[in-house]
Backbone as numpy.savetxt, mean C-alpha at the origin, in Angstrom:
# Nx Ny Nz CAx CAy CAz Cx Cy Cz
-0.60 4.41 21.96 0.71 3.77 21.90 1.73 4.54 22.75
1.66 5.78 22.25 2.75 6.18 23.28 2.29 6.42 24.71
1.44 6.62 25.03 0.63 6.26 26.67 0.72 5.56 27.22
1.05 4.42 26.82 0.91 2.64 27.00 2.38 2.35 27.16
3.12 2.72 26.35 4.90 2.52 26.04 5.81 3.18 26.66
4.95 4.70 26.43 5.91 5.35 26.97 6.26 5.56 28.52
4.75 6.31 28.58 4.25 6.88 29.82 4.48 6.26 31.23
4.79 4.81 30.81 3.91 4.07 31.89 5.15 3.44 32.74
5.28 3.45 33.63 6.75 2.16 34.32 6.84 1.18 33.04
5.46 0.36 33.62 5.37 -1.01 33.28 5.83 -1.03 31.85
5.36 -0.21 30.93 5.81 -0.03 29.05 6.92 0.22 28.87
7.60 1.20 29.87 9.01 1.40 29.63 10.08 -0.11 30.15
9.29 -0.92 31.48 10.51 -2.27 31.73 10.44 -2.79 30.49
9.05 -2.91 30.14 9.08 -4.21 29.19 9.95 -4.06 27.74
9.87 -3.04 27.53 10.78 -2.32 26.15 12.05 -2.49 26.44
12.95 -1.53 27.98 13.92 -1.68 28.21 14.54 -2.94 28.20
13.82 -3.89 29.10 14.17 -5.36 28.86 14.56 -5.90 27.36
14.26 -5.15 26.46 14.99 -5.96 25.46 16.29 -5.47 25.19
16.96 -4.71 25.88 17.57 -4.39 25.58 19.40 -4.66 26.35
19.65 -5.58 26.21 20.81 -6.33 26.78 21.94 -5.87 26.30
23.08 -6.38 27.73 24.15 -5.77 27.68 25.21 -6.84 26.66
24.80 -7.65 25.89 25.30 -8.28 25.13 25.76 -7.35 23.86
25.11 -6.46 23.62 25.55 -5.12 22.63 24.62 -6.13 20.96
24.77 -5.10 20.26 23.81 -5.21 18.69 24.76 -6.65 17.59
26.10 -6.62 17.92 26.95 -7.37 17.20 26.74 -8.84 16.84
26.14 -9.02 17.98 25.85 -11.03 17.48 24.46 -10.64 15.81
23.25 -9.48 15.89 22.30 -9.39 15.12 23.17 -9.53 13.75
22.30 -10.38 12.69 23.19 -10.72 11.06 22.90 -9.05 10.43
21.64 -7.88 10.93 21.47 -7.13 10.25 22.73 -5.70 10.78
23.32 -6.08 11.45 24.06 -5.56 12.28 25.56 -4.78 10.76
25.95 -5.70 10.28 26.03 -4.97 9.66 26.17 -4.06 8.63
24.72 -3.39 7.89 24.30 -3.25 6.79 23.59 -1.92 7.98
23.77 -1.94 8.75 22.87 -0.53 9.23 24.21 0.78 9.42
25.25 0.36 8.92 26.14 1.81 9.62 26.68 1.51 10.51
26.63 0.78 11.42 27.18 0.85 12.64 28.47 0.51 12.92
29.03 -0.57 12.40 30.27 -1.41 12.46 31.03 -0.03 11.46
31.86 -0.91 11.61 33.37 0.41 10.68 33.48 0.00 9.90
33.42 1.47 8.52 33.43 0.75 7.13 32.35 0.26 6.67
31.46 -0.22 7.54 30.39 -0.73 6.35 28.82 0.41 6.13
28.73 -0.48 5.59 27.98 0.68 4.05 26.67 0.29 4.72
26.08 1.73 4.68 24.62 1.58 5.81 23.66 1.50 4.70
22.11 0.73 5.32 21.13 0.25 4.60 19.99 1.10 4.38
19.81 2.07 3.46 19.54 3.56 3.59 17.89 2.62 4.15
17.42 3.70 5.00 17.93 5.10 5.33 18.85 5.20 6.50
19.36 4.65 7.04 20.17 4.49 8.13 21.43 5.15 8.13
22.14 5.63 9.10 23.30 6.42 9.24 22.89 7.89 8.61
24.00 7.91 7.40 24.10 9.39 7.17 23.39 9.43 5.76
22.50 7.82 5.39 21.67 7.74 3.85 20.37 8.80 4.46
19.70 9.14 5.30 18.44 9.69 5.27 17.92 10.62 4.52
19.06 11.74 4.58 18.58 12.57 3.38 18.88 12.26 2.20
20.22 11.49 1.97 19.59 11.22 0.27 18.50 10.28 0.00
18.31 9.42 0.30 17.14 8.64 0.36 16.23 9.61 0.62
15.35 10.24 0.97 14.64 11.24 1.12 14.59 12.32 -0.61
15.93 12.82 -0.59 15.94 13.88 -1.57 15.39 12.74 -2.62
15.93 11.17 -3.26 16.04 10.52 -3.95 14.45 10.21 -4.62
13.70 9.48 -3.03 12.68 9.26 -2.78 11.96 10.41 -3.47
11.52 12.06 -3.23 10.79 12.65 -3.78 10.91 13.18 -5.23
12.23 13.07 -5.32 12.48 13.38 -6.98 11.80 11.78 -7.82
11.61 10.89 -8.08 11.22 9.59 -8.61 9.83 9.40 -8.51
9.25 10.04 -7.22 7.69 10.39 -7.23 7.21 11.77 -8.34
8.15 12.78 -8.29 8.11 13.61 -8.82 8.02 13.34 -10.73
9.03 12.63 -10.91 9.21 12.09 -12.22 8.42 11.18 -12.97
7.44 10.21 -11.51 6.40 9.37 -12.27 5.43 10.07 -12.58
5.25 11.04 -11.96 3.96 12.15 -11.77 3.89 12.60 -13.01
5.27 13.07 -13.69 5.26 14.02 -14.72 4.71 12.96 -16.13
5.75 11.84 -15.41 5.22 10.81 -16.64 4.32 10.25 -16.84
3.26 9.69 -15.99 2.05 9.38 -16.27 0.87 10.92 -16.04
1.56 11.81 -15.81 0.49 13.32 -15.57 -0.76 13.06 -14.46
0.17 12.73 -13.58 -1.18 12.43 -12.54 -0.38 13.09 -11.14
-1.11 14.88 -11.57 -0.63 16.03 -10.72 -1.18 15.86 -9.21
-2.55 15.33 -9.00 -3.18 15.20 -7.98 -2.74 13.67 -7.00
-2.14 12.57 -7.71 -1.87 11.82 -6.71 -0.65 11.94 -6.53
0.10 12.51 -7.41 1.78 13.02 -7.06 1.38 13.87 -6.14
1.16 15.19 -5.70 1.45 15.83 -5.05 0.68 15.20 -3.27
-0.31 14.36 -3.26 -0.61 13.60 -2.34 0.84 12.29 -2.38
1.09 12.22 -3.26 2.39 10.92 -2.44 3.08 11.73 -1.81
3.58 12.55 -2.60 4.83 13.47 -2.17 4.61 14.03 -0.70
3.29 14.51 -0.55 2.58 14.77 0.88 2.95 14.16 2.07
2.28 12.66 1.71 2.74 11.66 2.50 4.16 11.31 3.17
4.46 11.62 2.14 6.39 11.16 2.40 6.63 12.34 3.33
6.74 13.55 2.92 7.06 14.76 3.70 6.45 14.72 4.91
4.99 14.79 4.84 4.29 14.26 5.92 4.88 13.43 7.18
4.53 12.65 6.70 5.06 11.44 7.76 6.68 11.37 8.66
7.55 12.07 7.38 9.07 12.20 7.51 9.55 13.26 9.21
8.42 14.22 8.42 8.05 15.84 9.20 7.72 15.85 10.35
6.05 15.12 10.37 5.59 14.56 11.93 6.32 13.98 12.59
7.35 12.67 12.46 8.24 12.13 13.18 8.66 13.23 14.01
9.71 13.61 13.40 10.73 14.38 13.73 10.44 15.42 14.58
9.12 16.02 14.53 8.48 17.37 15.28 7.69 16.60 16.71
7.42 14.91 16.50 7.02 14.43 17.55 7.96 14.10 18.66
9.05 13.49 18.04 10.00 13.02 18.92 10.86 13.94 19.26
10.91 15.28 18.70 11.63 16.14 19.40 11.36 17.48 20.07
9.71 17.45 19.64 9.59 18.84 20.34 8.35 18.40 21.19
7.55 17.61 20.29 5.95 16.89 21.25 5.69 15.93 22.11
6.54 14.68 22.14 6.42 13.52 22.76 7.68 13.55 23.19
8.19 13.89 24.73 8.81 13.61 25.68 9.35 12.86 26.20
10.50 11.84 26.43 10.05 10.45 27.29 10.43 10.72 28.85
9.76 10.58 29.42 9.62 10.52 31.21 10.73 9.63 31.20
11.09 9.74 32.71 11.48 8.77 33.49 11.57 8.27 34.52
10.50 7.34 34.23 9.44 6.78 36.08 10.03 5.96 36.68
10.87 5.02 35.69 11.83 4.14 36.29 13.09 3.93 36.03
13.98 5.05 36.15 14.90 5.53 36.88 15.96 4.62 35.89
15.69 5.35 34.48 16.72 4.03 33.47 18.02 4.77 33.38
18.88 3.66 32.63 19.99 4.73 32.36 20.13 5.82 31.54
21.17 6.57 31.64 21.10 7.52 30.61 20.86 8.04 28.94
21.60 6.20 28.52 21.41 6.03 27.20 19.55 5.65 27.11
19.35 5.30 27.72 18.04 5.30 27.25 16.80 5.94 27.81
17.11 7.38 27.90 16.13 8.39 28.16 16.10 9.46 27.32
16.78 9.29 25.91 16.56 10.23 25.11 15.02 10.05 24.18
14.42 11.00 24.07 13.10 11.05 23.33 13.48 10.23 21.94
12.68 9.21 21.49 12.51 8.41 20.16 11.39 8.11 19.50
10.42 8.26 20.18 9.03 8.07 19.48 8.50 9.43 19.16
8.62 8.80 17.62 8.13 8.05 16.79 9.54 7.69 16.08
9.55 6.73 15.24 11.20 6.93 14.59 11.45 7.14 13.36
12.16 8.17 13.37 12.48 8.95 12.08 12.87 7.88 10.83
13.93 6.98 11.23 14.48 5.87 10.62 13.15 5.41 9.62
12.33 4.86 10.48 11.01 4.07 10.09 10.15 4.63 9.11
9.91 5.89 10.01 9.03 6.79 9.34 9.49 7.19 7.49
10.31 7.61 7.26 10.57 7.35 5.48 10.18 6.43 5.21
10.85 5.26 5.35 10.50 3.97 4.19 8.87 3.56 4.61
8.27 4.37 5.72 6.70 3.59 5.79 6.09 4.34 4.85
6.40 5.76 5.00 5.88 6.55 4.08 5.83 6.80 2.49
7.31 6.24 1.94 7.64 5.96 0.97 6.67 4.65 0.63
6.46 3.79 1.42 5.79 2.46 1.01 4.43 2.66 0.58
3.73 3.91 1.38 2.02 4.15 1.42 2.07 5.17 0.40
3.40 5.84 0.35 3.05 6.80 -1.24 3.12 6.51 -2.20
4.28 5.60 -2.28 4.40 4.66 -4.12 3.44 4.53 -4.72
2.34 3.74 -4.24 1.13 2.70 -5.02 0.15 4.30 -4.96
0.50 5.55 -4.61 -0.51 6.19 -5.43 -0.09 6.72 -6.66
0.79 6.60 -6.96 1.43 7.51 -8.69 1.60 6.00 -9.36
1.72 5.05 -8.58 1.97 3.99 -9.62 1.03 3.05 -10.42
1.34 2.63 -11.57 0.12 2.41 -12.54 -0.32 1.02 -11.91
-1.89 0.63 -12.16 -2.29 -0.34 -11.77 -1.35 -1.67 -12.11
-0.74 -1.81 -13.36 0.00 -3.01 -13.54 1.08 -3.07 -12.70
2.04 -2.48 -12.51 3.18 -2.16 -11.23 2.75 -2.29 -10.18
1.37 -1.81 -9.66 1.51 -1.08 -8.21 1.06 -2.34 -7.52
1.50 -3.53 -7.89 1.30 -4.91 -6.24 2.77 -5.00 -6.41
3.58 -4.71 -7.04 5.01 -4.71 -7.56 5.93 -4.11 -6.16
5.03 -2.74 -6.63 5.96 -1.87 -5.60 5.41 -1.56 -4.42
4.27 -2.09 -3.79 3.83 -2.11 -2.43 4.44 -3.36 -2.11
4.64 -4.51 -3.00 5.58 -5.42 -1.86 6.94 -5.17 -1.98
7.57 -4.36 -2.79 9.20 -3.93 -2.39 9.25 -2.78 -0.89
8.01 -2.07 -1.45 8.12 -1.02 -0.45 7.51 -1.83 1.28
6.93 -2.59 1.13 6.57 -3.10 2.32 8.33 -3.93 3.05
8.59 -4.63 2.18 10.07 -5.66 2.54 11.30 -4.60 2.76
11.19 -3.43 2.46 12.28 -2.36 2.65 11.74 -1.65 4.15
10.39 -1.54 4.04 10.05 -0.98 5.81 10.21 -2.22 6.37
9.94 -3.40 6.39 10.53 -4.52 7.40 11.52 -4.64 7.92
12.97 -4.63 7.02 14.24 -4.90 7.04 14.58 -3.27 7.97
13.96 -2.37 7.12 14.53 -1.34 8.08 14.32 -1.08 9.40
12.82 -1.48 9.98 12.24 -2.11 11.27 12.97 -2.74 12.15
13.40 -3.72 11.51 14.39 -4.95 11.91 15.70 -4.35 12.51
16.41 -3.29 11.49 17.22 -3.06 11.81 17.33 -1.59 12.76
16.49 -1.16 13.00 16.71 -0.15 13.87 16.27 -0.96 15.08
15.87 -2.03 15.64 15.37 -2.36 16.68 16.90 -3.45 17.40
17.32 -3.95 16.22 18.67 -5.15 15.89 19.79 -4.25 16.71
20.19 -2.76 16.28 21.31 -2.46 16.47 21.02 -1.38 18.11
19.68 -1.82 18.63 19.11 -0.98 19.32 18.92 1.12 19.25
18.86 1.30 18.52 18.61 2.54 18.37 17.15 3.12 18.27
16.06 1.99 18.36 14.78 2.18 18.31 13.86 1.46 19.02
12.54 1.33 20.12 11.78 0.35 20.96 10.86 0.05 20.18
10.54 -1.32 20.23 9.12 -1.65 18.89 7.87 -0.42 18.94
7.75 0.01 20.21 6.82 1.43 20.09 7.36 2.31 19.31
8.29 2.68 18.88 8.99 3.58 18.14 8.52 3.35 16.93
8.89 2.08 16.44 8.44 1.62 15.20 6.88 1.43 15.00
6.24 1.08 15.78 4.60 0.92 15.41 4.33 2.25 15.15
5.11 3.38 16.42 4.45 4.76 16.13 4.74 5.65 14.78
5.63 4.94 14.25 6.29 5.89 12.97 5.13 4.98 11.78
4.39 4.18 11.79 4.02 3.02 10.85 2.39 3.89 11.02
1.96 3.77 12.37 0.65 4.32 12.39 0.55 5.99 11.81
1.75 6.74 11.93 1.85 8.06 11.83 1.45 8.21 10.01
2.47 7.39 9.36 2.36 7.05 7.89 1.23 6.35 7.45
0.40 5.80 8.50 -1.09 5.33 7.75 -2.14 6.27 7.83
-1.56 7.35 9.40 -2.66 8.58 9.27 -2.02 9.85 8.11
-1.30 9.69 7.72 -0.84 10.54 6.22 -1.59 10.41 5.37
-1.14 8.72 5.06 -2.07 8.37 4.08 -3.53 8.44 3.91
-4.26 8.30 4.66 -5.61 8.24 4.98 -6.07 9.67 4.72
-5.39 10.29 5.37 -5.70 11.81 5.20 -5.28 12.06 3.89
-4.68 12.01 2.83 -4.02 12.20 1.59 -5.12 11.48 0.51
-5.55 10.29 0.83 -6.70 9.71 0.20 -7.96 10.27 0.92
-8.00 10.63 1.43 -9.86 11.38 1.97 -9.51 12.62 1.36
-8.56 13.12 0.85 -8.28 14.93 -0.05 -8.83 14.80 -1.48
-8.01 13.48 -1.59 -8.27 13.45 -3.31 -9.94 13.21 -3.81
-10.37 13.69 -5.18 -11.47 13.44 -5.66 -11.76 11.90 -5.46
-12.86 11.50 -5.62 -13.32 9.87 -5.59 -12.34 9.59 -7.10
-12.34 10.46 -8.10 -12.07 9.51 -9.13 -10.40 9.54 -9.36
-10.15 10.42 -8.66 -8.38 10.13 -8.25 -8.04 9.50 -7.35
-9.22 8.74 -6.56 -8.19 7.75 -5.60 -7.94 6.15 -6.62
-6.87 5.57 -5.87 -6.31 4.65 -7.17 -7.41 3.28 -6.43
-7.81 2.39 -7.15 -8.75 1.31 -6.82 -8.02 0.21 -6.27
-8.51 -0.78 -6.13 -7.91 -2.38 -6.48 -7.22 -1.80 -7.65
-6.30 -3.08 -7.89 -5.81 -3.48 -9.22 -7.22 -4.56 -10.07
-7.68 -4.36 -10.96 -8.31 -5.58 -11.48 -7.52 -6.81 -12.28
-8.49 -7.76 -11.75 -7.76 -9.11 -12.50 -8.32 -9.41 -13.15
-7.55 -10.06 -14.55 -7.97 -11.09 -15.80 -9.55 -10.86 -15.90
-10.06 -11.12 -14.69 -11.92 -11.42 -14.97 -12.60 -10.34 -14.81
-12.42 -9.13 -14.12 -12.93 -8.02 -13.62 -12.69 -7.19 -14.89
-11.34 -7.48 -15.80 -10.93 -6.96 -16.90 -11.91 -7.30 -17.99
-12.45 -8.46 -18.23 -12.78 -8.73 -18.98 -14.57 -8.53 -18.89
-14.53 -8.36 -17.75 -16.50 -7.62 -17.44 -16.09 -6.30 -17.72
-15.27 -5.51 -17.98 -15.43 -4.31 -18.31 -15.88 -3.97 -18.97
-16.62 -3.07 -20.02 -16.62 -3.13 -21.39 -15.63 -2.13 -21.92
-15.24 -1.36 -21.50 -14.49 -0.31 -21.75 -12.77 -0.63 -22.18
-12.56 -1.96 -21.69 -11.43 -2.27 -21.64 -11.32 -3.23 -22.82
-9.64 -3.62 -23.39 -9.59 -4.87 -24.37 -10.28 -5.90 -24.23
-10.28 -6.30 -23.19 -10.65 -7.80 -22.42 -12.12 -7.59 -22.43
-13.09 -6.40 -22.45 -14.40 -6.44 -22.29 -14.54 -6.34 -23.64
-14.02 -5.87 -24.75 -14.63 -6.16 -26.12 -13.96 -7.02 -26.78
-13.00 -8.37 -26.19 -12.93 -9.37 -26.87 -14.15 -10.00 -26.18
-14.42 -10.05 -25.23 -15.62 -11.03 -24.63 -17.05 -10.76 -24.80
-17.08 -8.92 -25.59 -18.50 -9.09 -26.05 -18.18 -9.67 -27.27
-17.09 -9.80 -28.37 -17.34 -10.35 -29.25 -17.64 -11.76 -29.37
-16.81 -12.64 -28.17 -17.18 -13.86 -28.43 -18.63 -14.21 -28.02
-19.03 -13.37 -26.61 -20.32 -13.46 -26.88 -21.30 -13.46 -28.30
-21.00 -12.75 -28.57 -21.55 -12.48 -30.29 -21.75 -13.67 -31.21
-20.83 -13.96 -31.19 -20.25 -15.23 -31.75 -21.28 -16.47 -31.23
-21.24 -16.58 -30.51 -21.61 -18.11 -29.68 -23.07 -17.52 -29.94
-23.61 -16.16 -29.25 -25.20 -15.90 -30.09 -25.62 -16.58 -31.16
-24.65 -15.76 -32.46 -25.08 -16.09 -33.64 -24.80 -17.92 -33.86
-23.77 -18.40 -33.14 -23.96 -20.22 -33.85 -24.99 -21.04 -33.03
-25.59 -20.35 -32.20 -27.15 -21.17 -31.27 -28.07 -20.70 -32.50
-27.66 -19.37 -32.90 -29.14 -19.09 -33.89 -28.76 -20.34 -34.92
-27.80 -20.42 -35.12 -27.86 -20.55 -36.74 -28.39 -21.99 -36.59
-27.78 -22.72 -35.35 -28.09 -24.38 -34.80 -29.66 -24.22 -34.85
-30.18 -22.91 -34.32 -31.68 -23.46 -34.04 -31.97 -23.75 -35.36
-32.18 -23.32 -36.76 -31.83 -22.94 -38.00 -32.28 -23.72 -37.72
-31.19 -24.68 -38.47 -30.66 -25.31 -38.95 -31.49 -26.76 -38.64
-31.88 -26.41 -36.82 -33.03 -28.12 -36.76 -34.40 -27.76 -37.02
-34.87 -26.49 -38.10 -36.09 -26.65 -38.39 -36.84 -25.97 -37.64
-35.76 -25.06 -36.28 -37.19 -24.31 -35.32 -36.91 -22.94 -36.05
-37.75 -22.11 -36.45 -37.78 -20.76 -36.49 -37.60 -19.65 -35.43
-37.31 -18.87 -35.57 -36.00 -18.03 -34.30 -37.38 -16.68 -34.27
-37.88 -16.43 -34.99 -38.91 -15.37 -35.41 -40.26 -15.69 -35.63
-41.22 -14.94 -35.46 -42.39 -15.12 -35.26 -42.99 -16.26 -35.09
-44.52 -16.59 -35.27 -44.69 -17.75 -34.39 -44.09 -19.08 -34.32
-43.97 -19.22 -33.17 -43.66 -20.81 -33.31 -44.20 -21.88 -32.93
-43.43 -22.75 -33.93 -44.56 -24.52 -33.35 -44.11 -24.96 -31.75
-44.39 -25.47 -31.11 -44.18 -26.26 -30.37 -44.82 -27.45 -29.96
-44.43 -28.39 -29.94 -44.67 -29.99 -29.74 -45.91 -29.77 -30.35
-46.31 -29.76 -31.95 -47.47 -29.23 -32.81 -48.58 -28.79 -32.34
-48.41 -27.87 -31.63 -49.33 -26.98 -31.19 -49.61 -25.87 -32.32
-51.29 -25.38 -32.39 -51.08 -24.36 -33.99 -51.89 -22.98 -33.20
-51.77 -21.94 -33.09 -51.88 -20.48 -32.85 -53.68 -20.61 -33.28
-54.13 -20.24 -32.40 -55.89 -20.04 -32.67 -56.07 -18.68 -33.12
-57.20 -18.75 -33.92 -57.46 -17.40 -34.22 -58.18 -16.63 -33.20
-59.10 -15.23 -33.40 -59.39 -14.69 -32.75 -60.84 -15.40 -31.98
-61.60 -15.77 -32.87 -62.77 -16.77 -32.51 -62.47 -18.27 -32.10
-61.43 -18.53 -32.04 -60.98 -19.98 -31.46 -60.71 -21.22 -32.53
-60.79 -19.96 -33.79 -60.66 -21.05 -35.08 -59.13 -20.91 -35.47
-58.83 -22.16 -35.82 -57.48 -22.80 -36.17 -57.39 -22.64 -37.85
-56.09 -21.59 -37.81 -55.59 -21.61 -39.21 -55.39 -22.82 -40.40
């Protein structure tokens, strides 16, 4: 990505090109990011990053304590820091941006990966590990619609190139990945199961109401066979057929 985007003439017109002298103001997300005067930025944007950040790891911290799940807390928490960390050490000390084609000034400052992005992706891929299976499709789609909007809006008010944003998104999936290949097999969090997967369990409510009704429906076939005269236990008749003895003689 950044080879392709950055590096290259051709990655840098095509990026620059979006970027018109019409200015960020006509965009509706325009303003909820900080930018305009007076208005109230859409964390993490403006001067929200670190509290959103401080906010973000204290609430991971607190689910951790509350459900006692030390090993995927300290892997969310990872992630977040992670991802937050790498940005910031990429775009300002590791990844460079050239300039092959001779842009203006405003747009030759180093940005990839973007810091902006990078929290709420990371926040999004860390949630669903401290969070309990019933919640956690809950809060991977809040946390997914909060990295969109914030996407949106760092690209809206121009302060970020869609490479910026893919690179802060891929950075937070190699966190994650790496954070889930640490943990034991039986601390990584599964699917969520549904209704039916619940109920093949046996371990679960749903698997011992359904061995009971199994049970149930057993015992009223027995009792039906009963009941029409076939015997459920030792030999049986069939279409009057009678059991030979050992010499071929009939009881």
């Amino acid at each position: 990505m950044y080879l392709t985007a950055v590096c290259t003439p051709f990655g840098q017109r095509a990026e620059n090109a979006l970027i018109n002298g019409n200015g960020a103001g006509p965009a509706w997300i325009y303003d909820w990011s900080g930018t305009a005067y007076d208005s109230p930025a859409l964390p993490p944007l403006d001067d929200t990053a670190t509290p959103t950040l401080i906010a973000g790891v204290a609430v991971i911290v607190a689910v951790t304590l509350v459900r006692q799940c030390r090993r995927q807390g300290c892997a969310a928490a990872g992630v977040v820091i992670g991802t937050l960390g790498g940005a910031e050490v990429l775009s300002k000390l590791l990844l460079p941006r050239p300039d092959p084609v001779h842009a203006p000034v405003r747009l030759t400052d180093p940005s990839f990966p973007s810091g902006h992005v990078a929290l709420p992706a990371g926040r999004a891929l860390a949630a669903p590990l401290v969070a309990s299976p019933r919640t956690r499709p809950y809060v991977t789609a809040v946390g997914t619609l909060w990295l969109a909007v914030t996407a949106a809006a760092v690209q809206a008010v121009y302060s970020h190139r869609p490479s910026d944003v893919l690179g802060a998104m891929l950075l937070a999936c190699a966190c994650h990945g790496l954070a889930v290949r640490l943990l034991p097999p039986a601390a990584v969090p599964g699917p969520t199961p549904g209704p039916r997967a619940a109920g093949r369990h046996p371990g679960t409510v749903g698997g011992r109401c359904a061995r009971r009704r199994r049970t149930r429906r057993l015992r009223h076939a027995v009792a039906g066979l009963r009941g029409g005269g076939l015997p459920v236990c030792g030999p049986a008749r069939v279409h009057g057929a009678r059991p030979h003895g050992p010499r071929g003689r009939t009881w």
